[in-house]
C-alpha angles and dihedrals in degrees: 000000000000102000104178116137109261113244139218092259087058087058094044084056101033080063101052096049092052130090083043098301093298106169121242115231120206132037082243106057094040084057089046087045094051090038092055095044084054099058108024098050113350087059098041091058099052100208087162110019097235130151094222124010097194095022097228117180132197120280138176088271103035142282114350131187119203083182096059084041080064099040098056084048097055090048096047088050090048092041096243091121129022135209130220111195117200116202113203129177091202114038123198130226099279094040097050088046090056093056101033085056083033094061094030088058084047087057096049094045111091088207091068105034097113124099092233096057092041086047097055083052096053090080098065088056091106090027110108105196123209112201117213129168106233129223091262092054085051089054086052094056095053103043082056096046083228084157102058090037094065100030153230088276096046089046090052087052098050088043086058101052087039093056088048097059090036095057093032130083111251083245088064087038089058089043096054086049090045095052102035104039102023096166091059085086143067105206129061090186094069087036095063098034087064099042085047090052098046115068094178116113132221121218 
């Protein structure tokens, strides 16, 4: 049996083929998704015994990861994910407030303060990324028995936070972030703009 630890990369794929594959649309809610998964059942298990598995770190917006930003880039490079960008000339609500947190986590990030490096990413402002796990990244699970590994209980429970960010607006998304895990941002003032806009209520 294949005992190797399972790394970060496993659970960024692990996600992506639950809930029946079902792609995740929006840096952010790839990064709330991950940031969620973390918390709420990676965490939990304790596979590694690491404090952070993604290393995400408050930001105006909520928790971001640098580390998951080059992950995503590595897959997709390897073809274990792919991405589906959308252009789009007129962008809707979800779709503007993902690049508009998108860009605003780029400008806090020292790694990214250049203009070189803000300027490559210019050009993804009207890009709308889909996130999919490919056939190949499902061969790799299952060479690695990830999903074993992790198990049918844990699977239902990241099917279920991935299926709530899927079926739910990115403003709900932020609100569920801002009210369950207040310290994951840096500004209050965005915190409570958003909690005084959504009258919707969490059990």
């Amino acid at each position: 049996m294949n005992k190797r630890k399972i790394n970060p990369g496993d659970y960024l794929l692990f996600v992506l083929n639950s809930y029946n594959k079902s792609p995740i649309k929006g840096r952010t809610k790839l990064q709330y998704t991950m940031f969620v998964s973390e918390k709420e059942v990676f965490q939990n298990r304790q596979l590694n015994k690491v404090k952070s598995i993604f290393e995400f770190e408050p930001y105006n917006y909520g928790p971001f990861s640098k580390k998951l930003i080059e992950l995503i880039e590595t897959f997709y490079d390897l073809g274990l994910i792919s991405i589906k960008e959308i252009k789009t000339d007129i962008l809707n609500d979800d779709e503007a407030r993902d690049n508009q947190i998108f860009i605003d986590n780029l400008l806090q990030s020292d790694n990214f303060k250049r203009i070189d490096n803000l300027h490559k990413y210019n050009t993804v402002l009207y890009m709308y990324p889909i996130y999919s796990i490919t056939e190949k990244g499902e061969d790799y699970l299952k060479e690695c028995n990830i999903i074993k590994k992790i198990g049918t209980k844990k699977e239902m429970r990241i099917e279920h936070i991935k299926h709530f960010f899927m079926s739910n607006s990115l403003k709900i998304s932020m609100k569920y972030i801002f009210i369950k895990y207040p310290d994951f941002t840096k500004s209050p003032k965005i915190r409570d703009k958003i909690l005084r806009e959504m009258e919707w209520k969490f059990k």
